[in-house]
PANU-236463 format. One line per field, with one value per residue: residue in one letter; y, z, x of N, C-alpha, C in turn; residue number from 1. Coordinates in nm, 3 decimals, decimal comma, always signed. Example, Ala and Ser with C-alpha at 12.3 -4.5 7.8 and 13.67 -1.06 7.14 Angstrom:
resn = (A/S)
n_c2 = (-0,569/-0,225)
n_c3 = (+0,780/+0,708)
n_c1 = (+1,319/+1,285)
ca_c2 = (-0,450/-0,106)
ca_c3 = (+0,780/+0,714)
ca_c1 = (+1,230/+1,367)
c_c2 = (-0,330/+0,003)
c_c3 = (+0,780/+0,787)
c_c1 = (+1,320/+1,290)
resi = (1/2)
! end
This chain:
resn = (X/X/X/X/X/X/X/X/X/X/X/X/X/X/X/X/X/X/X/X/X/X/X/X/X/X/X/X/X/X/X/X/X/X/X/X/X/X/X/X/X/X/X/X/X/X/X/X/X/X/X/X/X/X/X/X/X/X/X/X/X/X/X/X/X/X/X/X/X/X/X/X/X/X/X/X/X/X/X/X/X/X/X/X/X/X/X/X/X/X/X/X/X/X/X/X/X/X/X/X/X/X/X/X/X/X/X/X/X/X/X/X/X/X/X/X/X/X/X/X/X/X/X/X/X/X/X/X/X/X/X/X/X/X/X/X/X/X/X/X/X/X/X/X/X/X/X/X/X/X/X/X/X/X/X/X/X/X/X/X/X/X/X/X/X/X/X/X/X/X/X/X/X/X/X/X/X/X/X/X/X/X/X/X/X/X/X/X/X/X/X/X/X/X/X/X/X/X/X/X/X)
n_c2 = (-11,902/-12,077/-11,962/-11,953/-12,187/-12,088/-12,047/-12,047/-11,741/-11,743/-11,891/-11,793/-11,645/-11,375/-11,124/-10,865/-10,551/-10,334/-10,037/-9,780/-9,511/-9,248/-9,021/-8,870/-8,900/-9,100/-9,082/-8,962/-9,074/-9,402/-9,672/-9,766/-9,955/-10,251/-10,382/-10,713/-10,899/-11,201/-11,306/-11,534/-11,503/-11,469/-11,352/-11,461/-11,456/-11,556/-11,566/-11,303/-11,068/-10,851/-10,575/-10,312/-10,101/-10,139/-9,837/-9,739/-9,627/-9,568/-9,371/-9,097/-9,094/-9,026/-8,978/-8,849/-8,797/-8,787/-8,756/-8,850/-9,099/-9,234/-9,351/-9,357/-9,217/-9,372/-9,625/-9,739/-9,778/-10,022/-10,201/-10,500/-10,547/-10,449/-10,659/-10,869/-10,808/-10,780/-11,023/-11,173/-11,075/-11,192/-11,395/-11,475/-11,328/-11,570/-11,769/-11,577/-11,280/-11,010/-10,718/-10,355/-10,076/-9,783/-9,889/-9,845/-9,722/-9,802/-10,041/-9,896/-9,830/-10,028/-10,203/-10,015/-10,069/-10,385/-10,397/-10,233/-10,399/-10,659/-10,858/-11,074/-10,958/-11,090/-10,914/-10,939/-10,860/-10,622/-10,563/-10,266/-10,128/-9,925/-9,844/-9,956/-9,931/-9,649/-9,711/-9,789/-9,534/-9,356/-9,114/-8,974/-8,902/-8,931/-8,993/-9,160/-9,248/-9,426/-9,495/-9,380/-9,512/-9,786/-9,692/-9,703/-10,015/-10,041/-10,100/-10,070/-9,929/-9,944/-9,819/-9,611/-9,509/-9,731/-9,986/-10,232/-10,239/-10,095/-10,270/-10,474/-10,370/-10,268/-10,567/-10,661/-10,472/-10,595/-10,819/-10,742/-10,587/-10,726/-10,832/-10,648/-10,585/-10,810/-10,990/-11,361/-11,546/-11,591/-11,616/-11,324/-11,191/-10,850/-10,784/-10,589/-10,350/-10,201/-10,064/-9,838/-9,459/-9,303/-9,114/-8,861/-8,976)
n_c3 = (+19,444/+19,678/+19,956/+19,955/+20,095/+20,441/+20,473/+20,558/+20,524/+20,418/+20,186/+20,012/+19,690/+19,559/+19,321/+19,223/+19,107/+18,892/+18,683/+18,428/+18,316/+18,046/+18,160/+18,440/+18,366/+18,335/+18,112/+17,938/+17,923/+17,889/+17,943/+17,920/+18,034/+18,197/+18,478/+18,666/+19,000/+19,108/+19,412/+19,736/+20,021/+20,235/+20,033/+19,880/+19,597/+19,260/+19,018/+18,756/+18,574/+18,269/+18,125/+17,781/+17,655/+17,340/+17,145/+17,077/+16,825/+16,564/+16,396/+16,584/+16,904/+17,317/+17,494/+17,718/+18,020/+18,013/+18,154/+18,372/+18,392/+18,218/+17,925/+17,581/+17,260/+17,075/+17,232/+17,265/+17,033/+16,893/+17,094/+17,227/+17,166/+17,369/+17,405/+17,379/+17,586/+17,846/+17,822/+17,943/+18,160/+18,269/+18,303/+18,489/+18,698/+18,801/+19,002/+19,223/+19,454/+19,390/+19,407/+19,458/+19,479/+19,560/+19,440/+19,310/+19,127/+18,950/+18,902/+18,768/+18,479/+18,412/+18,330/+18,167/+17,952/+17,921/+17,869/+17,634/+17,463/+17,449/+17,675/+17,919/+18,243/+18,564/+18,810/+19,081/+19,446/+19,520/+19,687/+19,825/+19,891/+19,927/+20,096/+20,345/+20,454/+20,523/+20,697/+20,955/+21,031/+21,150/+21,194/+21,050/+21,036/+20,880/+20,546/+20,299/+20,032/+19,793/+19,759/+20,033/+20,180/+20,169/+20,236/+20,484/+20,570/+20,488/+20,193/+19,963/+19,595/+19,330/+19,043/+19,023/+18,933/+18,727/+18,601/+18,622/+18,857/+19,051/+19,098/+19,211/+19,441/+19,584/+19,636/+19,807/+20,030/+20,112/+20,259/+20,498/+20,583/+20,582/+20,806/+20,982/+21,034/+21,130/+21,014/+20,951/+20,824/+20,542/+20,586/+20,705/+20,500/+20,376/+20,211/+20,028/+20,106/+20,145/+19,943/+19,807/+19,692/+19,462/+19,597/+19,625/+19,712)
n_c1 = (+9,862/+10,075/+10,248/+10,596/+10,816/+10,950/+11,335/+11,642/+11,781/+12,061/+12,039/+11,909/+11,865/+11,979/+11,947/+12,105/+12,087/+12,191/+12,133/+12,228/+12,149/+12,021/+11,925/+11,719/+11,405/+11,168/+11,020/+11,117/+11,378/+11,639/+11,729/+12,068/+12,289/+12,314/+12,390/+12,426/+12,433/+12,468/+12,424/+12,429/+12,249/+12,485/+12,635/+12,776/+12,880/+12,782/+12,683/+12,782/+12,670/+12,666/+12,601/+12,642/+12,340/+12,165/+12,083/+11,738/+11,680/+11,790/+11,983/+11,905/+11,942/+12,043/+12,285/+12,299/+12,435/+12,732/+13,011/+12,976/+12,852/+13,037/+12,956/+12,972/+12,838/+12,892/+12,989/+12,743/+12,648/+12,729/+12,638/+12,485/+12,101/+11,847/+11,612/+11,793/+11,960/+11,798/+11,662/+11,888/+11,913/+11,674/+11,677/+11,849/+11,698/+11,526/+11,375/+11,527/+11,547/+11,497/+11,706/+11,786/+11,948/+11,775/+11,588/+11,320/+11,335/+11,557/+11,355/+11,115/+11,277/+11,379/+11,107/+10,984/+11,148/+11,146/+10,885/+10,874/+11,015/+10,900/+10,988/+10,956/+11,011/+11,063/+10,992/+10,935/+10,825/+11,033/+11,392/+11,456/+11,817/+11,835/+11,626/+11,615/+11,853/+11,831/+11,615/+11,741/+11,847/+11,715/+11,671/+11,793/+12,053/+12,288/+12,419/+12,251/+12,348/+12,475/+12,782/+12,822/+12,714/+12,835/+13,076/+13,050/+13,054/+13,295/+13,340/+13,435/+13,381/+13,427/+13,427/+13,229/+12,931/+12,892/+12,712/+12,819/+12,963/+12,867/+12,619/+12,808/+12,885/+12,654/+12,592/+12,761/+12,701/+12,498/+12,437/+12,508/+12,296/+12,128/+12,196/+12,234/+11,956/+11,825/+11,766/+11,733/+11,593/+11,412/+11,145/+11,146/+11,211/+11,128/+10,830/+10,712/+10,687/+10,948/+11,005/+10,922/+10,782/+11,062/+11,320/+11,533/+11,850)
ca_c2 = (-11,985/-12,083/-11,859/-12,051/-12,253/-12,024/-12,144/-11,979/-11,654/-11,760/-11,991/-11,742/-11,661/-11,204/-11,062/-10,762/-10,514/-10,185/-9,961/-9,681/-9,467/-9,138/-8,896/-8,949/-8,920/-9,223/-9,068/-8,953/-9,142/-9,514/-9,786/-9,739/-10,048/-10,342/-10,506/-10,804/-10,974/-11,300/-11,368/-11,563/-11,438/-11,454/-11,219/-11,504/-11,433/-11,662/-11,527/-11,193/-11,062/-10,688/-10,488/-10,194/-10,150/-10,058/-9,756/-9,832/-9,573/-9,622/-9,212/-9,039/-9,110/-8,934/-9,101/-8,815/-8,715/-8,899/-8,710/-8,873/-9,262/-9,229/-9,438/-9,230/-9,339/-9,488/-9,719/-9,850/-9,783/-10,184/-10,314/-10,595/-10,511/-10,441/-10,784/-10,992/-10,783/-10,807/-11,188/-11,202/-11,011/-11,217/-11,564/-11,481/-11,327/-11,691/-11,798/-11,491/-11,146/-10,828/-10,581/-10,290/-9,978/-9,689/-9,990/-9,763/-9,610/-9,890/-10,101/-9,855/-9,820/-10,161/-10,231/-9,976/-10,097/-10,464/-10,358/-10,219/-10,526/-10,781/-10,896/-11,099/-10,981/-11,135/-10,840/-10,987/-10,836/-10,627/-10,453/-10,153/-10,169/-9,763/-9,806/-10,080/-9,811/-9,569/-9,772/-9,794/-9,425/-9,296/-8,952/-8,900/-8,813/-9,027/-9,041/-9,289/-9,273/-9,594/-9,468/-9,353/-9,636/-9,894/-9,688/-9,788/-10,108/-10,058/-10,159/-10,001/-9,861/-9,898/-9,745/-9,536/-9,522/-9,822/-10,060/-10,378/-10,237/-10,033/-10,392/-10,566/-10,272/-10,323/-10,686/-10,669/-10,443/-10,633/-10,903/-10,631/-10,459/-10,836/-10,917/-10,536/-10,599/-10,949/-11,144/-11,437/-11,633/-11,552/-11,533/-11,207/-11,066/-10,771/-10,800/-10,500/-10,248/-10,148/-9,998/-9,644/-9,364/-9,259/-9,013/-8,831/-9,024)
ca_c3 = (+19,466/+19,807/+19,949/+19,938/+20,285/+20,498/+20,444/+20,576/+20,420/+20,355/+20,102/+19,913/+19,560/+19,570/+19,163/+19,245/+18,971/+18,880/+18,601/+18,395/+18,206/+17,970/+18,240/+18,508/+18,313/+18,296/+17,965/+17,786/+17,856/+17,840/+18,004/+17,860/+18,080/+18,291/+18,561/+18,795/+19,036/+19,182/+19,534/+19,832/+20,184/+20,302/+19,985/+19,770/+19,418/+19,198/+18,877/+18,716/+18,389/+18,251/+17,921/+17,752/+17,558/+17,154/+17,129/+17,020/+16,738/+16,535/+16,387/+16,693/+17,082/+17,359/+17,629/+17,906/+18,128/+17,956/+18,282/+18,520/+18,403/+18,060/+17,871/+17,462/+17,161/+16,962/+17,305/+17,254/+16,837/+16,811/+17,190/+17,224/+17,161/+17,425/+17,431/+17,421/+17,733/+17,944/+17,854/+18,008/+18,303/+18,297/+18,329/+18,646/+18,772/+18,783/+19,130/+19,255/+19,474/+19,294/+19,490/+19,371/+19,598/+19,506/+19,340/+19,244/+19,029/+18,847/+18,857/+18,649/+18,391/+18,347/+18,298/+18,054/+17,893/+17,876/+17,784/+17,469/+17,395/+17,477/+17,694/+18,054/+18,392/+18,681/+18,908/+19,220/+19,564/+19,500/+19,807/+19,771/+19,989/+20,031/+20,188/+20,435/+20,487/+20,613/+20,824/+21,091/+21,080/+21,187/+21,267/+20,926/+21,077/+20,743/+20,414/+20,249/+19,884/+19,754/+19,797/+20,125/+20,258/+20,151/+20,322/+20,637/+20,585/+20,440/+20,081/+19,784/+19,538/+19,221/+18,912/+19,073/+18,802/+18,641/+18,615/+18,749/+18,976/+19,144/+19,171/+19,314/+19,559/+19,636/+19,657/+19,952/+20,125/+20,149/+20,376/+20,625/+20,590/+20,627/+20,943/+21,053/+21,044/+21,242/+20,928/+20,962/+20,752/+20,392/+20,559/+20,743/+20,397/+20,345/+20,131/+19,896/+20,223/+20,165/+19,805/+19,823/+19,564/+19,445/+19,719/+19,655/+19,816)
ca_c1 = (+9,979/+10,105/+10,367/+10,729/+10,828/+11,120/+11,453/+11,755/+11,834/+12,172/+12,052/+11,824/+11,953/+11,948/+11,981/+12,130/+12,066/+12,169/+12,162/+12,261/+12,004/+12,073/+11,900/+11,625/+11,316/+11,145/+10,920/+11,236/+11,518/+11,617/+11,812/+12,172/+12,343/+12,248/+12,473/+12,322/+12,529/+12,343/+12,460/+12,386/+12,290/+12,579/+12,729/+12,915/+12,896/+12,708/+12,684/+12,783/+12,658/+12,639/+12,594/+12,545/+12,221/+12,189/+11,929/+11,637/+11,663/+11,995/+12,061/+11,884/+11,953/+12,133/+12,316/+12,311/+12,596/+12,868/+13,097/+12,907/+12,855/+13,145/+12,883/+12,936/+12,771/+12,960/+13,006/+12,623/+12,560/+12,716/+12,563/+12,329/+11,962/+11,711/+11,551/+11,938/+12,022/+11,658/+11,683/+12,014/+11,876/+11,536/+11,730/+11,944/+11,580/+11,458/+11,436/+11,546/+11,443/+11,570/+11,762/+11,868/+11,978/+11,665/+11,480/+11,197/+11,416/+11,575/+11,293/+11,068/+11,316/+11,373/+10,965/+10,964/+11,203/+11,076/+10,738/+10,870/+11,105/+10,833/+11,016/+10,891/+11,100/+10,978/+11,049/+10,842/+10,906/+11,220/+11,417/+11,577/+11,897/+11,851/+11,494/+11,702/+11,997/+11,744/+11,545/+11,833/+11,936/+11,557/+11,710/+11,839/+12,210/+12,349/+12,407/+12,214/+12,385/+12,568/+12,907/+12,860/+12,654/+12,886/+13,216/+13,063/+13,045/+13,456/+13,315/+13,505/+13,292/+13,549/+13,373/+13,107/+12,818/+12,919/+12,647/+12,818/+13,048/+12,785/+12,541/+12,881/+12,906/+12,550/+12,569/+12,861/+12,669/+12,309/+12,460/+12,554/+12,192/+12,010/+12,217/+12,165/+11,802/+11,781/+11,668/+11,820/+11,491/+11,351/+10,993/+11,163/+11,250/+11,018/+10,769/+10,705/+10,707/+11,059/+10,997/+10,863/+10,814/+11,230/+11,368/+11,672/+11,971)
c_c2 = (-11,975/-11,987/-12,008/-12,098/-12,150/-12,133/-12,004/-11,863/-11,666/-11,821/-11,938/-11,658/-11,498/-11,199/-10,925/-10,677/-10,328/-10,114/-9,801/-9,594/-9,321/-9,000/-8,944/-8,937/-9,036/-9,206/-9,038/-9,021/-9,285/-9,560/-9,836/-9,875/-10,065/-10,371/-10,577/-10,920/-11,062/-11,391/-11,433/-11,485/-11,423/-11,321/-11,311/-11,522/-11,596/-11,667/-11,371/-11,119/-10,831/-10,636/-10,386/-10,250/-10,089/-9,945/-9,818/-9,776/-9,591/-9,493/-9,161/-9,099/-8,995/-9,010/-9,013/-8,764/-8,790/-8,866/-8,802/-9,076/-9,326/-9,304/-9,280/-9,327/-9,442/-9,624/-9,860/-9,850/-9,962/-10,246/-10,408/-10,550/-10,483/-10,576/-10,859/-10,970/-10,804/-11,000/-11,262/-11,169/-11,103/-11,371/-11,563/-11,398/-11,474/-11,731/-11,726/-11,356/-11,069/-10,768/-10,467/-10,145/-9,816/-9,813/-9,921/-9,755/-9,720/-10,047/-10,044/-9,842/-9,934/-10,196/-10,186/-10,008/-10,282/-10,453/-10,303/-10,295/-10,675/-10,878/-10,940/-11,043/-10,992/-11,032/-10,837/-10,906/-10,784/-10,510/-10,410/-10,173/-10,001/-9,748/-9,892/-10,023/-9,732/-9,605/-9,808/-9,675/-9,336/-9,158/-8,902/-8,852/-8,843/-8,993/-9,175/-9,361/-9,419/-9,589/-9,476/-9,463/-9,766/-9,833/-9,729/-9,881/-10,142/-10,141/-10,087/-9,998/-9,840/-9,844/-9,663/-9,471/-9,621/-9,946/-10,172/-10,365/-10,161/-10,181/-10,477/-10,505/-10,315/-10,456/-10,714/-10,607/-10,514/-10,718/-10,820/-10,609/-10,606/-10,815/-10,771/-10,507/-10,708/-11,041/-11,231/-11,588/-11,583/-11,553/-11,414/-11,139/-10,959/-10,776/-10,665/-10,385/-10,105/-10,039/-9,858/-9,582/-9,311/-9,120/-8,989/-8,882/-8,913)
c_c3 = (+19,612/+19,807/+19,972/+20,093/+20,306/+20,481/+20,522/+20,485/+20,358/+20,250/+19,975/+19,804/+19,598/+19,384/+19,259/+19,128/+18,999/+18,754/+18,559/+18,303/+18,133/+18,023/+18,345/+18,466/+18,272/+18,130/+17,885/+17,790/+17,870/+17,908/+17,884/+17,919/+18,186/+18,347/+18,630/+18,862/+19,089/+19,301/+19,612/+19,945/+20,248/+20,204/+19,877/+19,667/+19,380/+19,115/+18,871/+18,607/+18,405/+18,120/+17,870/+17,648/+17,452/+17,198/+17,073/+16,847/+16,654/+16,519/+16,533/+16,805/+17,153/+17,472/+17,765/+17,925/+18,118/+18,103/+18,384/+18,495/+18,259/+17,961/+17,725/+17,409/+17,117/+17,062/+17,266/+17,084/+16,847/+16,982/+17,175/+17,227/+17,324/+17,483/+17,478/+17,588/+17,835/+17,909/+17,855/+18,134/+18,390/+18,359/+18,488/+18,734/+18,828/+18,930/+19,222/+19,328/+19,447/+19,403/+19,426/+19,492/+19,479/+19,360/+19,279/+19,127/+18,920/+18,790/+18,736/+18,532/+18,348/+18,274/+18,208/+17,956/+17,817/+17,825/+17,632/+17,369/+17,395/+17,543/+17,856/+18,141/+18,468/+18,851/+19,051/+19,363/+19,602/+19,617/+19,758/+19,936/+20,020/+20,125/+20,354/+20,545/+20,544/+20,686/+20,950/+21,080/+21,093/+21,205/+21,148/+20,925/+20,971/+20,657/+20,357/+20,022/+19,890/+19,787/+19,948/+20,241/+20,279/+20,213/+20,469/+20,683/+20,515/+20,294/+19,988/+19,687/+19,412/+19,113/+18,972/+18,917/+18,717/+18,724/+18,779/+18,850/+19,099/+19,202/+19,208/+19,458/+19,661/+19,688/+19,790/+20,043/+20,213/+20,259/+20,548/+20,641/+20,628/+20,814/+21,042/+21,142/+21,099/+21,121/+20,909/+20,832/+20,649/+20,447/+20,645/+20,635/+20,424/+20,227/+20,004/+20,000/+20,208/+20,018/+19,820/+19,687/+19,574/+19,527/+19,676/+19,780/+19,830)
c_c1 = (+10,020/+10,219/+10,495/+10,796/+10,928/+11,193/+11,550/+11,793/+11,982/+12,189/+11,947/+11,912/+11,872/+11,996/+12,013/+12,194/+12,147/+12,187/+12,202/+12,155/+12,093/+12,015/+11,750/+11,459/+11,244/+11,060/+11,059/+11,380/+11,531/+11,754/+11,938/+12,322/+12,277/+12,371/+12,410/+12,476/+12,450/+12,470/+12,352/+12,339/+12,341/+12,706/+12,836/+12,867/+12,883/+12,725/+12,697/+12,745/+12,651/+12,667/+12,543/+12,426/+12,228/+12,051/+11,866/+11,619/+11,805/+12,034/+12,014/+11,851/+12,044/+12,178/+12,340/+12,427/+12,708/+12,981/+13,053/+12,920/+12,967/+13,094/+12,856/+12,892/+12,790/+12,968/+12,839/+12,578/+12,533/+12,681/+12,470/+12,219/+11,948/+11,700/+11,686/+11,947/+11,944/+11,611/+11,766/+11,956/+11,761/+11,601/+11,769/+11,800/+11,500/+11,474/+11,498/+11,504/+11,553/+11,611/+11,774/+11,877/+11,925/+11,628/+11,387/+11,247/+11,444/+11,488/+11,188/+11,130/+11,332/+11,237/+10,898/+11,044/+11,170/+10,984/+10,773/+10,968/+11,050/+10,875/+10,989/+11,012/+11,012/+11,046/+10,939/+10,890/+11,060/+11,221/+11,514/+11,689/+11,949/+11,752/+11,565/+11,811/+11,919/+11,684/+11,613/+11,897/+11,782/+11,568/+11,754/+11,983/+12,304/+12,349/+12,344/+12,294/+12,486/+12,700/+12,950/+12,806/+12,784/+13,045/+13,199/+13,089/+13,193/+13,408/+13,369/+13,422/+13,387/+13,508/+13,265/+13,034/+12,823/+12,834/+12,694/+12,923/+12,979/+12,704/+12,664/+12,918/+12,743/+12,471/+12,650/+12,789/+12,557/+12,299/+12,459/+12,419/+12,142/+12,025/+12,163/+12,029/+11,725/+11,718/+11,763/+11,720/+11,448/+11,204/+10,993/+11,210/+11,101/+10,978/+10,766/+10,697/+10,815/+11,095/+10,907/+10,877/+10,976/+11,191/+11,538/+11,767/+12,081)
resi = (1/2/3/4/5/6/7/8/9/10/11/12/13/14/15/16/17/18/19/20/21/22/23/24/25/26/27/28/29/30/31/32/33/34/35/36/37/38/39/40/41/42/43/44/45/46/47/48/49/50/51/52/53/54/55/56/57/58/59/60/61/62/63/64/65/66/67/68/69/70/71/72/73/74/75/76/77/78/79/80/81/82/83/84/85/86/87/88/89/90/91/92/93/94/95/96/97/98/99/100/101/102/103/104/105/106/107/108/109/110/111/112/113/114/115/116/117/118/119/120/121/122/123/124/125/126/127/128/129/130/131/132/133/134/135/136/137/138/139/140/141/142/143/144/145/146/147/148/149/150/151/152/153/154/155/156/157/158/159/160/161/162/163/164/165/166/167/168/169/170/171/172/173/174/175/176/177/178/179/180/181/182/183/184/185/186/187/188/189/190/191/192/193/194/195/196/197/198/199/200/201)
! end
């Protein structure tokens, strides 16, 4: 397939994803909430969606560090399936490049998670907006975590671990990190470069 003409990055449609899982194991634990915010290049909100997910098991699951993301059982026993929520996620993918800040991370869980809901995401070319954050502090003198990334850029961070308030945190910042980075064109996005094996932020 041909590659897609440049256009103005301001006019390219970003999914900006993030989730919640029940611990960082990609073999034992499981994608516990989705948020996706779908902005412009410039950062204006498009569409918002987000949801917890049902286990896959109904008596035995575990949801993790309830302290850390407040996601208890009883919150996901009656959630939407699996499949409802990854073809909520898969729609606003359509036309779209994935973000997600430590993409590695929440792209493998997603993939395992489709794969056992049969369900397509078209996760093409996704930039992480921590690999982006580090590539202009070369010295390491920074924080690269989500919180602390996005106080630079004076972004409020209002639920910290919460799906879609973390991908609307991550969606304010990305504008900042494009213009940071001189891309002003979608054939200066980076291609699959910016994705690396997960690195403690």
């Amino acid at each position: 397939m041909a590659p897609a003409a440049s256009q103005p990055v301001s006019t390219q449609r970003f999914a900006v994803v993030d989730v919640e899982t029940s611990g960082l194991s990609l073999r034992r634990d499981n994608v516990l909430q989705v948020g996706v915010v779908v902005v412009d290049g410039e950062g204006t909100v498009l569409d918002r969606y987000c949801s917890l997910v049902a286990p896959r098991f109904r008596w035995w699951y575990r949801v993790g560090p309830t302290g850390l993301h407040g996601i208890r059982r009883r919150d996901v026993r009656t959630a939407p399936s699996s499949a409802q929520v990854l073809g909520e996620l898969a729609a606003r993918l359509q036309g779209a490049r994935f973000v997600a800040h430590n993409a590695e991370f929440d792209v493998a869980f997603l993939r395992k998670a489709a794969a056992r809901s049969g369900v397509a995401l078209a996760i093409d070319d996704p930039i992480c907006t921590l690999r982006l954050s580090r590539t202009l502090d070369p010295q390491r003198a920074l924080s690269h975590r989500l919180a602390d990334m996005c106080e630079r850029y004076d972004i409020r961070v209002v639920r910290p671990h919460d799906a879609l308030a973390d991908a609307d945190a991550t969606a304010a910042a990305l504008p900042h990190l494009l213009r940071a980075h001189g891309i002003v064109t979608t054939d200066q996005l980076p291609p699959r470069a910016v994705v690396q094996p997960p690195l403690a932020s």
